[in-house]
C-alpha positions in Angstrom: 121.7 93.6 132.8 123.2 91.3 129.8 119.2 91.1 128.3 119.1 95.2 128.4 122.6 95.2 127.1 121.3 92.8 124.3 118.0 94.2 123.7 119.6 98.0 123.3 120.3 97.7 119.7 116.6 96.8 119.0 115.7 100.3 121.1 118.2 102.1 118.7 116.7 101.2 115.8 112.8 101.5 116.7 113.7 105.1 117.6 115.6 105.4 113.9 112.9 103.2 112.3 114.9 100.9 110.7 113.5 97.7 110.3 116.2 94.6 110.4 115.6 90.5 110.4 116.5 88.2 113.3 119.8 87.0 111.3 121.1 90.4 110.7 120.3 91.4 114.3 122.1 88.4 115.4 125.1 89.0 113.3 125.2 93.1 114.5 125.4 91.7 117.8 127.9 88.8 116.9 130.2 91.0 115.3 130.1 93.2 118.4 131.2 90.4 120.4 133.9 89.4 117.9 135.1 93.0 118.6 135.6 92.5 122.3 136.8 89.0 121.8 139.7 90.7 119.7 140.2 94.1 121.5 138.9 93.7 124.9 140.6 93.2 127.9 139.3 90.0 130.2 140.9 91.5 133.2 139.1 95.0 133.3 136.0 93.7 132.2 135.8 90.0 134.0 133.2 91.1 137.1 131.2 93.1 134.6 130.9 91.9 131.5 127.3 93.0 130.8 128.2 96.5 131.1 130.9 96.4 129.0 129.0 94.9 126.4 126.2 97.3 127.1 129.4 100.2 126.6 130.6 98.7 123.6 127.5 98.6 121.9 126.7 102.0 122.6 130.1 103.0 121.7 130.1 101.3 118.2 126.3 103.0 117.6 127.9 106.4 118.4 130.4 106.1 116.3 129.0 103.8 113.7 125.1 104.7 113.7 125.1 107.2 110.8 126.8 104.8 108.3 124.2 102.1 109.8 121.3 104.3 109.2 122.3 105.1 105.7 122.7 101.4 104.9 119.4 100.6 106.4 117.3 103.6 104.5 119.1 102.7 101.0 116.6 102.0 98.0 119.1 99.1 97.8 118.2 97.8 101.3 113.9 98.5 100.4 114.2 96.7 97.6 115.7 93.5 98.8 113.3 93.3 101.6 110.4 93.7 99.0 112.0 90.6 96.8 111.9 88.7 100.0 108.4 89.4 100.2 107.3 88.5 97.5 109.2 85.3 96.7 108.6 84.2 100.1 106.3 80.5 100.4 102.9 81.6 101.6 102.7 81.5 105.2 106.8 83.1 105.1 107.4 86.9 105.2 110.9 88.3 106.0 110.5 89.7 109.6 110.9 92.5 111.1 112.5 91.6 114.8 112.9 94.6 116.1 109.7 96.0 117.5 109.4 93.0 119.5 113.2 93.5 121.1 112.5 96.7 121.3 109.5 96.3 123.4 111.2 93.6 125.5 114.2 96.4 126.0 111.4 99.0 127.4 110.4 96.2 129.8 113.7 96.0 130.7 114.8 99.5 131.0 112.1 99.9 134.2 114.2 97.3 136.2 117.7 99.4 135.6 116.0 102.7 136.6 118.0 104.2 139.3 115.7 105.2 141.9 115.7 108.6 143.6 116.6 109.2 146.9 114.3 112.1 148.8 116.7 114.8 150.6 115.4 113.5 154.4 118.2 116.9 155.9 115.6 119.5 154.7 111.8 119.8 155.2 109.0 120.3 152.7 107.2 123.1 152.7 104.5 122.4 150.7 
């Protein structure tokens, strides 16, 4: 549960098409966990920490995704990456990390599928 709470972010935005490097994607999720660090509560949270975090980072997207999305899509944002491209040392390019997570969240997300129980009390007709 901790690697699909993890990998969720990377789901989010594949589905927005925002591409983000490792180091940002590692500081989204550090600030996240700065967040609980200073707001949570051990106590509720102690036996189930990965589905809190899970919580909290779909919490923060929901409330915070918009503004993310428009920081991502800015000119500002496109340019920057294209600098990095081309001033990177052959053989360098800045990377895009989250199609990879993304995938590894889709992987993931089979495993936490709740499975169906049939209704054994009535008969099928058919």
């Amino acid at each position: 549960m901790l690697l699909y709470a993890i990998t969720w972010p990377a789901d989010w935005l594949e589905k927005h098409g925002l591409p983000i490097t490792s180091q940002a994607y590692e500081n989204l999720l550090r600030q996240r966990l700065d967040d609980i660090a200073k707001h949570g509560d051990p106590k509720r949270y102690r036996a189930y920490f990965p589905r809190y975090l899970l919580k909290a980072i779909q919490d923060w997207f929901a409330h915070h995704g918009e503004d993310l999305y428009e920081e991502l899509k800015h000119i500002r944002n496109q340019l920057c990456d294209l600098e990095a491209l081309l001033c990177a040392h052959p053989g360098e390019s800045a990377e895009n990390i989250v199609p990879p997570i993304a995938a590894a969240h889709a992987v993931l997300a089979i495993g936490c599928r709740r499975k169906k129980r049939t209704d054994t009390r009535q008969l099928n007709l058919l």
